[in-house]
VMD Tcl script that draws the C-alpha trace (Angstrom):
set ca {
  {58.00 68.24 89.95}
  {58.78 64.80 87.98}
  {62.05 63.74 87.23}
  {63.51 64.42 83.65}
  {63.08 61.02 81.85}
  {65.97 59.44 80.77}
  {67.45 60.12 77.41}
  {67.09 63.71 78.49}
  {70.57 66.08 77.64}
  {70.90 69.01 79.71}
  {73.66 71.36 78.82}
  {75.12 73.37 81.61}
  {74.92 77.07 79.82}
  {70.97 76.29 80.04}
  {70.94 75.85 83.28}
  {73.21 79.27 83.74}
  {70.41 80.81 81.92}
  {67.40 79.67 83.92}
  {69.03 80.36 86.87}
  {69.72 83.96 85.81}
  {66.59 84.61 85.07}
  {63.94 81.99 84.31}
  {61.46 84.24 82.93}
  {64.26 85.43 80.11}
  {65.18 81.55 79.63}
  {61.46 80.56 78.73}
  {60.96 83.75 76.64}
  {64.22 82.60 74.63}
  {62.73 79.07 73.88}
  {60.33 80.70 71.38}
  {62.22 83.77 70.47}
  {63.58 85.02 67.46}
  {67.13 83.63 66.70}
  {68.24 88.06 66.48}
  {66.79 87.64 70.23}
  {68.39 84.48 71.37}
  {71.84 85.93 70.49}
  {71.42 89.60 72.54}
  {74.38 89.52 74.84}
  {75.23 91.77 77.63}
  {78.93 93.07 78.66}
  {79.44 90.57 81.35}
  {79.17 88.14 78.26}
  {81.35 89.87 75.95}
  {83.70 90.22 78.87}
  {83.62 86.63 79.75}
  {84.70 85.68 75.94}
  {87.95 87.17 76.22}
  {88.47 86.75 79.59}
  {88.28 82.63 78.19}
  {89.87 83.23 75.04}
  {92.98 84.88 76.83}
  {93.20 81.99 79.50}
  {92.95 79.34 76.85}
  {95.79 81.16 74.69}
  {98.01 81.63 78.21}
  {97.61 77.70 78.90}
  {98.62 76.72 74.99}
  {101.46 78.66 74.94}
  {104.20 76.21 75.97}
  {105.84 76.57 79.72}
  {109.16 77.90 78.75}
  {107.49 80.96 76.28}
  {104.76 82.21 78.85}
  {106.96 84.62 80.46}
  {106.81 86.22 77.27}
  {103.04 86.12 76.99}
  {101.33 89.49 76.65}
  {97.77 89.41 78.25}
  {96.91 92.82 77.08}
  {97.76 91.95 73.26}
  {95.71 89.09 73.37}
  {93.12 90.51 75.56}
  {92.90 92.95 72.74}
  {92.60 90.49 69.92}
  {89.31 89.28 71.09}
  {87.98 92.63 73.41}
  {84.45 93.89 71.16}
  {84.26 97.23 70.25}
  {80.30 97.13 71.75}
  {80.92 100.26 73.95}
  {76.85 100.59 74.14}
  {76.94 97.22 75.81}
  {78.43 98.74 78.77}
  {77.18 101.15 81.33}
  {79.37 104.02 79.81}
  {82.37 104.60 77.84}
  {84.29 105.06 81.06}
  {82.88 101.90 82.25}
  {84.23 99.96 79.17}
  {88.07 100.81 79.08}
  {87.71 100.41 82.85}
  {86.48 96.74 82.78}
  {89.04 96.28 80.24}
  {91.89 97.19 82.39}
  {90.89 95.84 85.41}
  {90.11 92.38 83.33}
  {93.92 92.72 82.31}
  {94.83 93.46 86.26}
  {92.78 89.97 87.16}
  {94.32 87.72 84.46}
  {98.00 89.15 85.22}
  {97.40 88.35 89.22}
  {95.57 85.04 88.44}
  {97.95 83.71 85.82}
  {101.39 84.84 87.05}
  {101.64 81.66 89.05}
  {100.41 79.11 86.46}
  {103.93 79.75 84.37}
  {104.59 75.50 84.82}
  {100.80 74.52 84.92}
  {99.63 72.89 82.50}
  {95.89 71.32 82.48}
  {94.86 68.09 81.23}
  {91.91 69.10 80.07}
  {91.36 72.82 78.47}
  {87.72 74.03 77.23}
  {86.44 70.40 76.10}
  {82.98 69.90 76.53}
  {82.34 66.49 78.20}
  {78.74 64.13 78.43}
  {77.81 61.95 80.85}
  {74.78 59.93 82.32}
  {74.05 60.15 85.50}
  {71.87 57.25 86.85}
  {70.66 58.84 90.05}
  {69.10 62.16 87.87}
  {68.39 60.01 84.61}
  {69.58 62.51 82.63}
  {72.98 63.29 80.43}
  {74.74 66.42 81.45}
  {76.90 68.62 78.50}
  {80.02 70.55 80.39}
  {82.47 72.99 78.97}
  {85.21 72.52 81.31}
  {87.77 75.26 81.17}
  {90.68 73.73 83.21}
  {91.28 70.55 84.77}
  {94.54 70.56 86.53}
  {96.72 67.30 87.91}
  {97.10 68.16 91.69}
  {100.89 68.75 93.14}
  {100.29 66.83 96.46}
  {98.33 63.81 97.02}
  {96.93 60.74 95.47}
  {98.55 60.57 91.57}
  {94.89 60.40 90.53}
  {93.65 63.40 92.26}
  {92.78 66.76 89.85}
  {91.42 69.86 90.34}
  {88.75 71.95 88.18}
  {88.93 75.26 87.86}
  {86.65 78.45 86.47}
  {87.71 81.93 85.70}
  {84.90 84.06 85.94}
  {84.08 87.66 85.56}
  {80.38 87.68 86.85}
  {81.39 86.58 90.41}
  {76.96 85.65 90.71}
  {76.54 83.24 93.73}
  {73.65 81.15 92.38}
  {75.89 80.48 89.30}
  {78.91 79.94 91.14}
  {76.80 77.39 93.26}
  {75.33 75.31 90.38}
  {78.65 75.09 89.00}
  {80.30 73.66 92.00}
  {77.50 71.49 92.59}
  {76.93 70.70 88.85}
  {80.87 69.47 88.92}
  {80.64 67.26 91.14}
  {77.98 65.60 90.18}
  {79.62 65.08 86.88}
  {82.91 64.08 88.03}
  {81.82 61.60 90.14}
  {80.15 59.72 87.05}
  {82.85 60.50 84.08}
  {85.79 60.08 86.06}
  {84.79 57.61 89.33}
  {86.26 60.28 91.25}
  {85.30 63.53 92.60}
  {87.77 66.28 92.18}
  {90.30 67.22 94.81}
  {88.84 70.74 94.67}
  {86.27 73.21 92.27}
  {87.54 76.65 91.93}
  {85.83 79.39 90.58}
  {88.51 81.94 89.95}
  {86.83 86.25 89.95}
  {89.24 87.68 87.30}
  {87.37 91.43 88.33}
  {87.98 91.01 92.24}
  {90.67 88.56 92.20}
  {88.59 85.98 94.95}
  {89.46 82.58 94.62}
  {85.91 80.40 95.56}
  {87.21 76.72 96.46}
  {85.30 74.00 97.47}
  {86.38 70.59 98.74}
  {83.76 67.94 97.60}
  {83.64 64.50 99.57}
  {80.61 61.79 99.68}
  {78.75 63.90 102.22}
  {78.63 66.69 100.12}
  {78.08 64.89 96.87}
  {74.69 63.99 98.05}
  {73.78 67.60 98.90}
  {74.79 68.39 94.95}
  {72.87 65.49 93.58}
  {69.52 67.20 95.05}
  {70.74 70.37 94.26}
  {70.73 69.24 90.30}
  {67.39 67.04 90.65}
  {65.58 69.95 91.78}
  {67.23 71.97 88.87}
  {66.67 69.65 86.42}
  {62.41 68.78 87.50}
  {62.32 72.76 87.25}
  {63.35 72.95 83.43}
  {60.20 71.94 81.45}
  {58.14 74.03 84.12}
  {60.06 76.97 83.23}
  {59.83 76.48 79.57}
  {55.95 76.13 79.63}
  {55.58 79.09 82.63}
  {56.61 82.03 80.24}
  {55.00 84.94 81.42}
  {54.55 84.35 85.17}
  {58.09 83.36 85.98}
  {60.66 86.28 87.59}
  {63.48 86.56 89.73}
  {62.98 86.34 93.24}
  {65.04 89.92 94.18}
  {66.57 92.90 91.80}
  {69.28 90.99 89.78}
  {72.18 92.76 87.73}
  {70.38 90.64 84.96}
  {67.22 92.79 84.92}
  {69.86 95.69 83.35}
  {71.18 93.58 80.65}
  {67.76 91.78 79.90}
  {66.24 92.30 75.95}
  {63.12 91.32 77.73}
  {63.31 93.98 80.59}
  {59.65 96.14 79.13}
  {57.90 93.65 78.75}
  {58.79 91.77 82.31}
  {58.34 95.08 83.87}
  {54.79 94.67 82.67}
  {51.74 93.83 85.36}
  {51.28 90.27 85.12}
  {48.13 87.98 87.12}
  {50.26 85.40 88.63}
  {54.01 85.77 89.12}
  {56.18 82.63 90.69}
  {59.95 82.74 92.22}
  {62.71 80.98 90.60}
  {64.42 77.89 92.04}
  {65.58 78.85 95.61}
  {68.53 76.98 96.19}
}
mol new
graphics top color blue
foreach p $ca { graphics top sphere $p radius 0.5 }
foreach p [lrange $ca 0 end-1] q [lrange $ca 1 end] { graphics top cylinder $p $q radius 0.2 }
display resetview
């Protein structure tokens, strides 16, 4: 696989999408726009899960004792019960969603991020390519070097080949925006309340710069492989997938996603 050339921008909920399910991502490049905007729960779910964290880190420090997750969790929460598995399992992933952002935020009552859901570009020389980030929360870190910071993600699809990119992906884009890699990634599970942290460092930074080139060649093969590409094992995805009949469908030739 070639390199992207440069000039290329890659934007990181494309690469979430490929790596969910590449045969879905190069269906969407030529779908309708009805079939481009299908969403699932997990994507409902994840909108107010972001909504509520942005509104919780707004609020200022001495009035968040007063802030009511479930009232704003509300405000945003769809009313798409047929998204979900049942109606039981929609009020339930609403309340346990409240459960994870009470346990996750109780301790940020003085935190305040320097950066909140700003979506950042960069070039990165070694990849030739500009990267697009949303990043959620960038924190200033308590102990340490005055320059040292710490990313964070709240997530409610805890999906390890997502969770990977996006450590890996952060690094990489760090370490060209800012001259600095981060002090630590976390990826925050609001349903199970696990906090993923990595600790980046030069060593690693090279594992995450091949870990993005071979992302990045795979791209325009996916777009132009429509029909041939699947996942490589049953995902959660396959449930929530518009294009589940016709994937289920014999095909001549099928091909595994990336394998990380």
């Amino acid at each position: 696989m070639e390199a992207a050339a440069k000039g290329t921008v890659i934007e990181d909920y494309k690469l979430e999408e490929l790596l969910r399910c590449p045969y879905r991502y190069a269906k969407r490049q030529g779908a309708a726009p009805s079939a481009k905007a299908e969403v699932n729960w997990v994507q409902l779910a994840q909108v107010a899960v972001s909504q509520v964290v942005n509104a919780f880190f707004m609020t200022p420090e001495g009035e968040r004792s007063h802030f009511s997750i479930p009232d704003t969790l509300e405000r945003w929460w769809t009313n798409k019960v047929a998204k979900f598995e049942s109606p039981e399992h929609y009020w339930l992933i609403r309340q346990r969603l409240i459960d994870g952002l009470h346990s996750l935020l109780a301790s940020e009552q003085s935190n305040t991020p320097i950066i909140l859901f700003e979506q950042h570009r960069v070039f990165v020389p070694e990849l030739r390519v500009d990267f697009m980030q949303i990043f959620q929360a960038v924190l200033k870190s308590d102990n340490g070097h005055p320059s040292d910071y710490i990313v964070r993600k709240y997530i409610v699809d805890e999906e390890e080949e997502i969770i990977d990119l996006f450590q890996h992906l952060t690094a990489v884009f760090c370490s060209s925006a800012f001259g600095r890699l981060p002090l630590r990634i976390e990826v925050l599970s609001v349903l199970s309340g696990n906090r993923l942290i990595v600790y980046p460092d030069k060593k690693s930074l090279e594992k995450s710069l091949d870990y993005m080139k071979l992302a990045v060649s795979f791209m325009p093969e996916a777009s132009s492989a429509a029909g041939r590409l699947r996942k490589s094992k049953e995902s959660a995805e396959c449930r929530r997938c518009p294009f589940l009949g016709e994937c289920l469908s014999p095909v001549e030739e099928s091909a595994e996603a990336i394998m990380m």
